[in-house]
N, C-alpha and C positions, 0 to 999 in steps of 0.2 A: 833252039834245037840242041845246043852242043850240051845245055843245061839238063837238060829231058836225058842225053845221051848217060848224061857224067851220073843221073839219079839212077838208074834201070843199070848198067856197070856196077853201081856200090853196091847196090841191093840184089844183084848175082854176086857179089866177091859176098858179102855177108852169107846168105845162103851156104857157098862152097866151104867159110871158114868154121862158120858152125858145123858142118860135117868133120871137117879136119879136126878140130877144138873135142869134140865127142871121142872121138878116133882114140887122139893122146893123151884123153883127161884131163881136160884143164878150160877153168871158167871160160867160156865164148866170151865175156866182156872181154876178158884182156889179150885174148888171140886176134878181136878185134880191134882192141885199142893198139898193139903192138904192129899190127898188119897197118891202121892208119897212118903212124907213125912213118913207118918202110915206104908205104907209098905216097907221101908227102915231099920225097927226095927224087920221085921222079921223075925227070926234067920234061917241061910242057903239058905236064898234066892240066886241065882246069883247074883250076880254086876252088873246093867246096865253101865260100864262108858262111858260118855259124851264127845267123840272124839270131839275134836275142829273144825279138819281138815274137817269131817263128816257136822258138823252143818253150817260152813261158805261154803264151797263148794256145799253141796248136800238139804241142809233141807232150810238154809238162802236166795238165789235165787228165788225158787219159793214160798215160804211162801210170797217175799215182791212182786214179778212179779204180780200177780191178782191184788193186792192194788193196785201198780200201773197203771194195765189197765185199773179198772175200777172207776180212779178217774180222775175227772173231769177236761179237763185243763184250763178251763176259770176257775170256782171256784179258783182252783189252784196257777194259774196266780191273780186272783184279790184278794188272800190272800198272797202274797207273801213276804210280808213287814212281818206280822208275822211268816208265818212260819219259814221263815230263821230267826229272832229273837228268836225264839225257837231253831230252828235244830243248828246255830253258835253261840247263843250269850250267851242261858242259858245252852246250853254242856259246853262251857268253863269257865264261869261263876261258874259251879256245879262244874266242874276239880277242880279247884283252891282253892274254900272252901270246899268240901270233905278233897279236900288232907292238908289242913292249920288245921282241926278239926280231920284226923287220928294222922298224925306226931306229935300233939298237944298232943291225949292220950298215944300215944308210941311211946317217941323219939327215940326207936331204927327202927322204920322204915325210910328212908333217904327221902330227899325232893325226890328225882327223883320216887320213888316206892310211895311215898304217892299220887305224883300225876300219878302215871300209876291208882291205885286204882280211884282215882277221873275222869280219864277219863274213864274206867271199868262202872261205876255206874252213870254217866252223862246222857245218850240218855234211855229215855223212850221207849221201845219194841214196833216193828211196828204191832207184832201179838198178844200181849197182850194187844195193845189199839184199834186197829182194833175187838177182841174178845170179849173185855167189851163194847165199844164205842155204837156200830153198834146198840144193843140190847136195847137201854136206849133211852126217848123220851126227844132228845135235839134238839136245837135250827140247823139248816143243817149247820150255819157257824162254830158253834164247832167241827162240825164233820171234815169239810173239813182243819181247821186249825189243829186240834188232828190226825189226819191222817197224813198230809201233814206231819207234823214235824217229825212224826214216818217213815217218808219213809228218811228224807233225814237226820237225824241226828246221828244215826251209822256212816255215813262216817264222821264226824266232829271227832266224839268220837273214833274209830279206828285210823285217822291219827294220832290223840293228844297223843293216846296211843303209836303207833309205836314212835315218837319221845322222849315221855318219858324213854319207852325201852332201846331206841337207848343211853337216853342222861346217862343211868344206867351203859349200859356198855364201852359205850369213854370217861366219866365223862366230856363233853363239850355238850354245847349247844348253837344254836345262833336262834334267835329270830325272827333274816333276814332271813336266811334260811329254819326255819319252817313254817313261811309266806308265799315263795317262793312257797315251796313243795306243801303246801298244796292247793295253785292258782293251779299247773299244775296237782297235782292229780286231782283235784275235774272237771275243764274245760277237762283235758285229760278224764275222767271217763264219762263225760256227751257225747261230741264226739262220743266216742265209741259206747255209747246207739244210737247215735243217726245210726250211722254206721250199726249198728246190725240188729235197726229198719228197717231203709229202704230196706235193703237185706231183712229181714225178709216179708216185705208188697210187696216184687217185687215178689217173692215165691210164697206168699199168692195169689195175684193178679193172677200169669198164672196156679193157681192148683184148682180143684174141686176135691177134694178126701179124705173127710172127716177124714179117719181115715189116712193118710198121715198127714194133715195138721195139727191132734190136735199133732202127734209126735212132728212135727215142733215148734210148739206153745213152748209141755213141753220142749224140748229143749232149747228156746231160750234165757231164763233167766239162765240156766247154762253156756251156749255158750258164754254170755256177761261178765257172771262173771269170766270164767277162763281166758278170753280174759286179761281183764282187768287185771287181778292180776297176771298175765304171763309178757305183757309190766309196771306193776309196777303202774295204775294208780284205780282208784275207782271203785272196782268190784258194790258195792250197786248203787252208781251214774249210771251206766254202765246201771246194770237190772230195776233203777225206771226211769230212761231216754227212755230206748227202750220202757218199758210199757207205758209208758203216751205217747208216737209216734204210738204205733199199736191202744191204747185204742182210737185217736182221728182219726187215717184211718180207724179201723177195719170195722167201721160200712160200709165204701164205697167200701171195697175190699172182704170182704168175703161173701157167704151166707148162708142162715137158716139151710143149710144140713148140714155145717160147727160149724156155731154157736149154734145150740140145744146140740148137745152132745159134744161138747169143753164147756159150761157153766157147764155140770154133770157134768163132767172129773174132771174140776179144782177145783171143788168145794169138792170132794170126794180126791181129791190131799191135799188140804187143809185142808180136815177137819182131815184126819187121821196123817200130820204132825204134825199139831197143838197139836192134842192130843198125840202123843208121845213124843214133846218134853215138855209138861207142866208135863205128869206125869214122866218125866225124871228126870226134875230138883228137884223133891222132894227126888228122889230118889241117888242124888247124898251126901247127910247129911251123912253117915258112912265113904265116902273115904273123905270129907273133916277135920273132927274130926280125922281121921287117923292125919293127917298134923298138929292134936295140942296136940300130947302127952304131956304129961308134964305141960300144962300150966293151969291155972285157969279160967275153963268155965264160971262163973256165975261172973267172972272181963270182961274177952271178951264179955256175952253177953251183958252187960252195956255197953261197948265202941261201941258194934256194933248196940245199941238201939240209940246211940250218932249221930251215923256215919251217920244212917238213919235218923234220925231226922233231921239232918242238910241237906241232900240230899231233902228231903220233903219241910223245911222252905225255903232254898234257892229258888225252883221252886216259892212258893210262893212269895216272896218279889220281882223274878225276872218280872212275868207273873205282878203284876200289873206294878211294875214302867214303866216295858215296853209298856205295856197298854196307860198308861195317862202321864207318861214323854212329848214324841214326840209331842201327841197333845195339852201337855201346850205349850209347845216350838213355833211349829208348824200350824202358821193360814192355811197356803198351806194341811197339813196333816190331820187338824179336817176339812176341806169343803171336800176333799176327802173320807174320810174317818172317820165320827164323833166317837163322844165316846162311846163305847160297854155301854152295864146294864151292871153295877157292878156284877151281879147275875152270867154272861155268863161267866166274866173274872173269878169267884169263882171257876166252873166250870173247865175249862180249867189249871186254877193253881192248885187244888187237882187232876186230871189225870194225874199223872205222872207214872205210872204201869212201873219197870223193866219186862227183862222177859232172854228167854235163851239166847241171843245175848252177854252180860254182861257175864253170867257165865261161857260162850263159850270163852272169850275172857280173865277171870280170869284162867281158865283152860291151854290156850295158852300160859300163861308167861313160860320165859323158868328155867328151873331150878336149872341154875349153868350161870354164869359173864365169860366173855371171861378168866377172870384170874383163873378160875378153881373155885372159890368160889362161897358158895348158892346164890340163887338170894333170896336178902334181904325182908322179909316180907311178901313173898310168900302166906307162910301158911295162916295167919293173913288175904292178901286181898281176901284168899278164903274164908273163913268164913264170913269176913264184906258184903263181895259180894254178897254171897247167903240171909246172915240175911237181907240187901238192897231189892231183890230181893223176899223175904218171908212176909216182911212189908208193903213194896207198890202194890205188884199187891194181897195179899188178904186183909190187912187191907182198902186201897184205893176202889179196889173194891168193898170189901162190903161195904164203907160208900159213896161212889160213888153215888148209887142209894137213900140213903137215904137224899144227901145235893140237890139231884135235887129236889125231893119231899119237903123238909122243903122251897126252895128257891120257890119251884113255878113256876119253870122252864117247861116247854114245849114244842113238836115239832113246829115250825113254819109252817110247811106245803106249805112250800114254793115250795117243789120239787114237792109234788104235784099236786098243782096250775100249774104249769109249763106245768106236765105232761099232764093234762086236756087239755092247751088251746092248746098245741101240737097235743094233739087226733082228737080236736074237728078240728083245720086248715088242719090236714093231710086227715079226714073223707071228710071235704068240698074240695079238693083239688080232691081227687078220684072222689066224686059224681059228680061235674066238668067236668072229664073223660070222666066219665061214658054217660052223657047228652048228651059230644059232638059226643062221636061215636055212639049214638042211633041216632042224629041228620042225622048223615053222612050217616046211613045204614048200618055199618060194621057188625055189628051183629045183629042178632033176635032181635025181640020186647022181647021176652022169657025170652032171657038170659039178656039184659039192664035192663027190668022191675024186676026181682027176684035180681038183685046186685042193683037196686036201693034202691028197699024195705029194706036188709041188710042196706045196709048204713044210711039211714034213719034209720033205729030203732034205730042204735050205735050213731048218735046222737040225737038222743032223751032221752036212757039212761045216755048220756053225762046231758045232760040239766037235767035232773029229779035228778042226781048224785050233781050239781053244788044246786040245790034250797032244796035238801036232807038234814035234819039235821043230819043224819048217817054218817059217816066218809065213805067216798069209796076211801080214799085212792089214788086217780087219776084215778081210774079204769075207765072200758065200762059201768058199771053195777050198783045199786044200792044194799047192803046189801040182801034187801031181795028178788031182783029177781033173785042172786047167791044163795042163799040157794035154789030156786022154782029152777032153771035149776041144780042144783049141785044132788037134787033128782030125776029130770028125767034121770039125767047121768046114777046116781045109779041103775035105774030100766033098762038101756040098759044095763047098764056089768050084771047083774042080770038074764036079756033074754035070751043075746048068751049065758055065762057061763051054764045055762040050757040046750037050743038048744045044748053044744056044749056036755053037756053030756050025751044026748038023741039020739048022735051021729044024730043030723040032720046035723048039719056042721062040719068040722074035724078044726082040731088047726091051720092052715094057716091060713082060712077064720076069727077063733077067735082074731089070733093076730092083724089082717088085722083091724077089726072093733075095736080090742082095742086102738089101735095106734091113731085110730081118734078120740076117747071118748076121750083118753089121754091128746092129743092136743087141744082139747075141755075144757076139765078143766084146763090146764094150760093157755090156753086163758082168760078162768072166771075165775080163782086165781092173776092171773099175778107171777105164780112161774113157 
């Protein structure tokens, strides 16, 4: 009971700290990791501990499944070059000089654990850069390479990790065979998604039944990933493969009855994992201090200021050479693909945010060597772990917003440019329609002429939105004829709610008219 009490308490303090976080402007992750933090020191509280098994099985799946559906596979695809240079090259990359600058400050921890650490603290959190990312007005190809990496480089960083494990307790390692493994994890793990997917779109395909389907849906990212991790190959590969296969059929297979309340669902899925595991992770600092009796905190926190630093610089040094290496090299790679602004690469080398994935995975180490003895360093890579993980996603964060601003950095607006001449081709496309079966006779002049005049206005609003100095964001509408229709909404829920209390209409008829107001402003918001 006291468990039940202590989960329903977190997930109100999340709630209120997300309003507060809103309030002051500043990432809800780290209002929430700061707040776990605070209240980890206060005395008698229960213990939230941060099951590993919990986070990779039940929280990790669907926290990364949304990212994945709803990101882009063309973008995807035509960043691909970096993101895998991020998700394989600076995971292991960071693996190797983490673990060359732990073993460095304490050679009682052995190469094999310095590098479990380094692969621990390598892959940048898909929901801590998806959380900061999203909110911040950057350039659309930061975002789609900053994401992308966060979807696919957990699995880099866990293989790296299990072999390191592995190479702790046989004391062998081969180099060929970690190569191996990790072709048939990664190709075996992608398979699978795809596997999942397609069952999953045959499903979706022959079902109308909204509240069946979104089960389906939550399912499906857990489904992949026990899959996966049951035949031994890449449960995250697994769930961001299936996701970008439904994210690129869904729109052809399912419908609006489906997709309105599966976008709530997920989204309220989302928001409240999120927030339980940010203000988890704060709250984990008493059971890991447990694990350093005896030793000299303010020596460790130096090392683990070290550890972090070096985990940061590396991203950096990596993000540019990778950058503008290739394309010196490369006449075939800069016609394809020219030189980013410097500004963008800056950008993308300071987002490097840990998050709980890392801590889930320092947690995971096991605690004794087949030979019955500790598993060496343990303690030591929980602390560096968390201190990793406390540095970058609220130092980063918050300076995050401020290196955009001093750089000058801005949305591009490319999406939605896009969006527009989409609106505007699909408006003309319909009116089209429309013309030819008035032409035909099928329908009344009545009903031709009243959807013609609609679609005509929507692109008219298009056109006045395109020559508008006001940002509309891709929208139907221009700024100020959404506030002019957002008031006459207001004054209809205002009517019935009246009517409905003067018992002229009863609460069926209210919901009935609310639902289309509803649908109303979600059409003039685009939310």
């Amino acid at each position: 009971m006291q468990q039940a009490e202590t989960i329903v308490l977190l997930l109100g303090l999340v709630a209120a700290l997300v309003v507060i976080a809103q309030k002051i402007t500043l990432p809800y992750p780290v209002v929430l990791v700061l707040a776990g933090l605070a209240l980890s020191f206060v005395p008698r509280l229960p213990e939230v501990k941060l099951n590993p098994d919990i986070v990779f099985y039940f929280f990790l799946p669907p926290l990364i499944y949304p990212a994945a559906l709803f990101t882009s596979w063309r973008d995807f695809r035509k960043n691909l070059r970096p993101i895998l240079l991020l998700a394989i090259g600076l995971v292991l990359t960071t693996m190797m000089g983490v673990a060359w600058v732990a073993h460095s400050l304490i050679p009682s921890i052995p190469w094999a654990a310095a590098f479990a650490l380094g692969a621990i603290v390598s892959p940048p959190d898909a929901v801590a850069a998806t959380s900061v990312i999203r909110r911040l007005p950057v350039p659309h190809q930061i975002r789609v390479v900053l994401e992308g990496e966060s979807l696919v480089n957990d699995a880099t960083a866990l293989v790296a990790l299990q072999f390191a494990v592995v190479a702790l307790m046989t004391g062998t390692f081969s180099l060929g065979q970690a190569t191996a493994r990790f072709v048939i994890v990664a190709l075996g793990g992608t398979a699978l998604g795809l596997l999942i997917g397609f069952i999953a779109r045959w499903i979706h395909r022959h079902l109308d039944d909204p509240p069946v389907q979104i089960t389906i849906s939550l399912l499906t990212p857990l489904a992949a990933y026990l899959l996966a991790e049951r035949i031994h190959v890449s449960g995250i590969l697994a769930v961001v493969t299936a996701g970008i296969y439904l994210g690129w059929h869904g729109p052809i297979i399912v419908s609006s009855r489906f997709r309105l309340p599966a976008y709530a669902v997920w989204e309220m899925v989302v928001f409240l994992l999120n927030g339980f595991v940010f203000i988890t992770i704060g709250l984990q600092l008493p059971r890991i201090l447990r694990e350093l009796r005896g030793e000299s905190l303010t020596a460790l926190i130096d090392d683990a200021l070290l550890v972090s630093g070096a985990a940061v610089l590396i991203r950096i040094g990596w993000v540019f050479v990778a950058t503008y290496l290739p394309r010196s090299l490369s006449k075939r790679v800069r016609e394809r693909d020219p030189y980013p602004d410097w500004r963008n690469v800056a950008v993308v080398a300071w987002a490097g945010m840990r998050g709980v994935i890392s801590l889930a995975a320092a947690f995971a180490l096991p605690f004794v060597l087949a030979d019955g003895n500790p598993f060496p360093g343990r303690n030591y890579i929980l602390f560096f772990t968390f201190c990793v993980i406390l540095v970058t996603l609220v130092f980063q964060s918050l300076t995050l917003p401020v290196l955009i601003r001093k750089l000058g950095i801005k949305d591009d607006g490319s999406t939605d440019e896009e969006e527009r001449k989409a609106r505007v081709e699909a408006n003309k496309a319909a009116l089209s329609l429309v013309e030819s079966l008035a032409n035909n006779g099928d329908f009344s002049a009545d009903a031709t002429s009243r959807l013609r005049a609609e679609y005509d206005d929507r692109l008219m609003q298009l056109e006045l939105c395109a020559q508008s100095d006001e940002n509309c964001g891709g929208g139907i509408a221009t700024p100020q004829y959404q506030r002019l229709q957002q008031q006459a909404l207001d004054v209809e829920r205002q009517t019935i709610i009246r009517l409905r209390n003067q018992h002229v209409i009863n609460d069926d008829a209210l919901r009935r008219i609310q639902r289309d107001l509803d649908l109303a402003e979600a059409r003039l918001t685009g939310n």
